[in-house]
C-alpha angles and dihedrals in degrees: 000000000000115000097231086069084050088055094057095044118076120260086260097059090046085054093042090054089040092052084048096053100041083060092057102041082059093048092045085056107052075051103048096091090052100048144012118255105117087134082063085045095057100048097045078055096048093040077049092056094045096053090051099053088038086062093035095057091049093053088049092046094046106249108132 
């Protein structure tokens, strides 16, 4: 997910759709070793990363 669309969404959806990948990314890796989707991996873990500094910078900036 780009991070211009989590900037247009309220700070309950981004932590509905965080909560959502990171249980995901904790799904994909009790897989990995079965099967081979470490490209899925690595997004989950950057969208992961968007929608935290998304959130971060509001917080800083007030906007609860």
């Amino acid at each position: 997910m780009k991070a211009s669309a989590l900037r247009e969404l309220i700070p309950a959806e981004i932590e509905k759709k965080l909560d959502e990948a990171e249980r995901e990314l904790w799904l994909l890796r009790i897989k990995v070793s079965q099967q081979r989707k470490t490209a899925r991996i690595r997004d989950l873990r950057r969208d992961i990363a968007r929608m935290k500094t998304v959130l971060a910078r509001r917080m800083a900036a007030g906007q609860k």
